[in-house]
Structure formats: structure tokens, C-alpha cells
Phi, psi and omega in degrees: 000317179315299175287351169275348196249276187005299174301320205275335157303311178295335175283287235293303206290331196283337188279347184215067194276359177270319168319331197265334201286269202314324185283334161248034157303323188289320174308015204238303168290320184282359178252357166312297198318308187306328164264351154308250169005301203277326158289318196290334168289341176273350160232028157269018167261329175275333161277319179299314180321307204268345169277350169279301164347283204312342172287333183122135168257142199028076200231156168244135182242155189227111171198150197290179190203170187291170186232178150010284184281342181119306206285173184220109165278128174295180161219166200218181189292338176287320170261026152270290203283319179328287201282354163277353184250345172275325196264127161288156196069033176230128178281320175208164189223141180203156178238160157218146213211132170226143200209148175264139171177190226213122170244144214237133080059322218073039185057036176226140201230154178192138162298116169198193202236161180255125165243146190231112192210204198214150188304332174309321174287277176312325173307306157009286210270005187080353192302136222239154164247126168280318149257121168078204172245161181276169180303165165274155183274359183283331167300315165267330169319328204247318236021068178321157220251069194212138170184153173287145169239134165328172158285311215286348207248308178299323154336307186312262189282329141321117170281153201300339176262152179116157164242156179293312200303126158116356165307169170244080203249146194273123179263067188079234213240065137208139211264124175246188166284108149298121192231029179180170209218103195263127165330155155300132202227329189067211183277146192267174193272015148238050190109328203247155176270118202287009189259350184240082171187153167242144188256145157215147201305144202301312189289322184318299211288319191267334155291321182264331194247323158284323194089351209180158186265012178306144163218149171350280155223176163218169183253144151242120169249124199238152173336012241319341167282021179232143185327139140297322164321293185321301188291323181288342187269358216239301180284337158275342167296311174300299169294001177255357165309304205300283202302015165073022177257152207272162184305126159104348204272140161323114157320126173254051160184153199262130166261126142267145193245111171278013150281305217273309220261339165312309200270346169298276186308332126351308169290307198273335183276291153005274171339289195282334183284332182282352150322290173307275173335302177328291171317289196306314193299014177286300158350315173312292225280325182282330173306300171319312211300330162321309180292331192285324172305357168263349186291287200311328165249013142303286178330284185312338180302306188254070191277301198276354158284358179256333149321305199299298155005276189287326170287333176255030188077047193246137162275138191307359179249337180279332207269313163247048163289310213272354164274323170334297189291333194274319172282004151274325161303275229302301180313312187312311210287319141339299189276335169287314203281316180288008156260337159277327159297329171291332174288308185277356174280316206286330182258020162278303155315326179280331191296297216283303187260021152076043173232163179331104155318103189237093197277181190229058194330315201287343166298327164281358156249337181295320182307336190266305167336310199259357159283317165287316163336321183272349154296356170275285168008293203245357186250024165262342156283320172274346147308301167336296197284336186264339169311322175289292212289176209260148192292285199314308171285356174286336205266350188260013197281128177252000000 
């Protein structure tokens, strides 16, 4: 019975298929939107996770901040090692120091920026060689004319056959070694692109390129079996000991807990897409009211084929199986088309705004669930009504 009212559904919609076409558009666009919407928020949640990633899990970034008076006190190598050798739980304490300048080639030039850092930081930060090796400890002890390169700085200047490592290429006026190749890291969690960029041992950077022994920030990377809180209270305590500052006075420097701001931004990204979904399925809700008034005036359309029906023995229930399955096929076939417009709108769109495609099989069967839901939904009343009419007055129905 199930299977006679489907076929018979599908002949209803193919006989008046421009009719049929326009009453589920609205069911078409809300569940495209809904699955537009719900991919691109899972993959601006994924791309922000990987520019936080890319800073380290369970990590602290430490870096000064203006005080009052106007002034930014730096912090320097001594207070990197204080806090890796005083605070329990903490695996590494590492600085970092940056500087902008221009790299050379083979007659090819490229803007980009210099980090200047130590094999403890990158591990730190999770960071990877794809090609050739990390520093030596003699390398960063001396700070040797030696360095990693981004992909994007090789792209640059580097020709795509041959590998770089063991060239010799000019950084500003100072000429180094390539001896390693860093994975792809993408956008870092402060902004900058961590693949358009050359590493170099940290005192290099701090001799040749700063003048001074200052440093940016440093990473702390800690235990995960040990409180965060615990540590961080631990580690704040310890620098306003070091930097003198007295009870009540402001700190004049920021801890960030790259957990804490993962599972924040997370939430908050979260958040706004079921917003966002919510808001597109409002579409859902006009598309029925769409199905149904077309349900109703389907019914009155077909009074005396359904007199007829009903005159040679046909059951009131069999009569609204079958406008039921015609509204749920008409949704159903809505709800498939509007998961494909939304699978090509969701990768064209994550391409335009340069984020992870990220499908989701379980949104796209819910979508397709609750587009047929609503042919149950809103085509049960006009089923209801054509099952009810009295056989004699349908058939005198001109």
C-alpha cells in the first residue's frame, strides 16, 4: 500500500512539476541554508582550533604589556629559566623574539618575517621539519648564521625543483645555511602567517637583528597532569617577585592559557552557528506552510477524484495515506535537492573565505529528516480533510 501511494505521489508532482518545483523552494533554501551555515561554522571552529593549536596544548604565552606610565618592560632569558627551573609542572620555558626583513636568493627577494627561536619552543609550540633538521645545541648556544625555512618564503624564492637545504641565502645583511624545512603551520594564533617565516637561533636574532636581549614573549608548556590554575598562579607570582611589583599594583604582563582560549572560542563559534542555523530553518517553517496550502489546494482540485475513490471502496485512511506520502515525497525530494545545493554553496564558500571544508554527514541527514518531518507535519491536515469528505457531495463536486 506504502508502495502505490509513493508511485502515485511521484505522478501527482511530475504532472504539475512547475507547481511542484516552486511550493518547495522554501524547503529547499532552508535546509541549503541550514547546511551552508552549519558547514562553514564547523570550519571557521576548526580553523580557529588550528591557529590556537599551532601556539601549543597546554601552554601559557607570556608577554609584556604597557603599564600606566606608558612604559613595556621586556622580559629576558633569565626569566625564562627562573620560571622553568622554580615552578613545578612545567616541561619547558622557551622566549621568542621577532623581527621583520627581506630574503635573498638567487637574484629572487622576498618580505617576510624572522623568528628567532630555540629547538625548546618549537617543540613547545608542536612545530614540525618536514625536511633536513632542528638546531644543534652548539647552534643555538653560539647562535650560528643557520636556519628554517617556512613553506611560503620557499615558494618565494626557491625554485620548485632541488631542495633548499644546505643553500646558502641572505636574511637583511645576514647570510645563513638552510638546514631544515618546517611543516605547514598555517595562520599563527597571533595573527601572522607562521609559514611566511625564517627561523633562526634566538641569540642570533637577538644580536644581529635586535641589538638586545629582550624578548617578545616566551611559552611555558606544563604538565597536563598538573592544575592549570595551580601553575599559572604559581607562574604569576614568581614574575611580579622577579619584576618588584608591589600588593594592589597591575600586573604589567598577560598570561594567556591556550586552552582556556580554545575551548572559549570554540563555544562562542559553536554558539553563533546554531544561531545562524536556527535563523536559516525559519525558511523550513514558510516552506511547509507552503506545502500545506498547496496540499489544500490539491485536495479541492481533486474532490472528484477522491468521491470516486472513496465510492468504489476505498478507505478513509488509504485516501489520506496518500495525500500524506504526496506531501512528504514533495518535501522529502526539497530536502535532497536543498543538501545539494548547500554541499556545492558550503565548498565554494569555505574556498572564498579560506576555511576548512568541514562536512558533517549528521546535519545532512537531520536536514533531510526534518524536511520530511514537515511533510508529515504541515500535509496531515490536508490529508485529514480529504479522507473526511462524504463520497456523494465529492462526486456532484464540479
Amino acid at each position: 500500500m506504502l508502495g502505490t501511494s509513493i508511485l502515485l505521489a511521484l505522478r501527482e508532482i511530475r504532472r504539475h512539476i512547475l507547481r511542484s518545483i516552486l511550493t518547495t523552494l522554501g524547503i529547499i533554501i532552508g535546509v541549503a541554508a541550514v547546511v551552508t551555515m552549519v558547514t562553514l561554522g564547523n570550519g571557521v571552529t576548526a580553523s580557529v582550533q588550528n591557529e590556537i593549536s599551532s601556539l601549543g596544548a597546554s601552554n601559557f604565552i607570556v608577554f609584556p604589556v604597557r603599564t600606566d606610565r606608558g612604559t613595556i618592560r621586556p622580559f629576558d632569558d633569565a626569566d625564562v629559566r627562573a620560571v622553568g627551573q622554580q615552578i613545578a609542572g612545567v616541561e619547558i620555558a622557551a622566549g621568542q623574539v621577532n623581527a621583520n626583513a627581506t630574503a635573498f636568493y638567487n637574484g629572487q627577494d622576498w618580505d617576510t618575517r624572522v623568528q628567532g627561536v630555540s629547538n625548546d619552543l618549537l617543540a613547545a609550540q608542536s612545530v614540525k621539519v618536514d625536511e633536513g633538521r632542528l638546531f644543534t645545541r652548539d647552534e643555538e648556544e653560539s647562535g650560528k648564521n643557520v636556519c628554517l625555512l617556512g613553506l611560503k618564503v620557499r615558494e618565494a624564492i626557491f625554485p620548485p625543483s632541488g631542495s633548499p637545504i644546505g643553500a646558502r641565502m641572505r636574511i637583511g645583511d645576514v647570510s645563513c645555511e638552510v638546514i631544515g624545512m618546517v611543516a605547514e603551520r598555517g595562520q599563527g594564533g597571533n595573527g601572522a602567517d607562521d609559514d611566511d617565516a625564517v627561523y633562526l637561533p634566538i641569540k642570533n636574532v637577538q644580536r644581529r637583528f635586535r641589538g638586545n636581549e629582550n624578548l617578545d614573549f616566551f611559552v611555558v608548556k606544563y604538565d597536563p597532569s598538573y592544575s592549570a590554575k595551580t601553575v599559572q598562579d604559581a607562574l604569576v607570582g614568581l614574575l611580579r617577585e622577579r619584576r618588584l611589583l608591589q600588593d594592589g599594583a597591575p600586573n604589567d604582563f598577560n598570561v594567556i592559557d591556550t586552552a582556556q582560549v580554545n575551548q572559549a572560542l570554540g563555544a562562542a563559534t559553536g554558539a553563533l552557528t546554531a544561531m545562524v542555523a536556527v535563523i536559516a530553518s525559519i525558511s523550513l517553517l514558510v516552506g511547509g506552510i507552503g506545502i500545506m496550502n498547496i496540499m489544500l489546494v490539491s485536495v479541492t482540485e481533486r474532490t472528484r477524484e477522491i468521491g470516486i475513490r472513496l465510492a468504489i471502496g476505498a478507505l478513509a485512511r488509504e485516501v489520506r495515506l496518500q495525500f500524506l506520502t504526496e506531501a512528504v515525497v514533495l518535501c522529502a525530494l526539497g530536502g535532497l535537492v536543498g543538501i545539494a545545493l548547500g554541499f556545492v554553496a558550503s565548498i565554494g564558500l569555505a574556498s572564498a573565505i579560506d576555511v576548512p571544508f568541514a562536512f558533517d554527514p549528521a546535519i545532512n541527514i537531520l536536514s533531510f529528516l526534518f524536511a520530511a518531518g514537515m511533510g508529515v507535519v504541515f500535509g496531515y491536515y490536508p490529508a485529514s480533510r480529504a479522507s473526511k469528505l462524504d463520497p456523494i457531495d465529492a462526486l456532484r463536486h464540479e
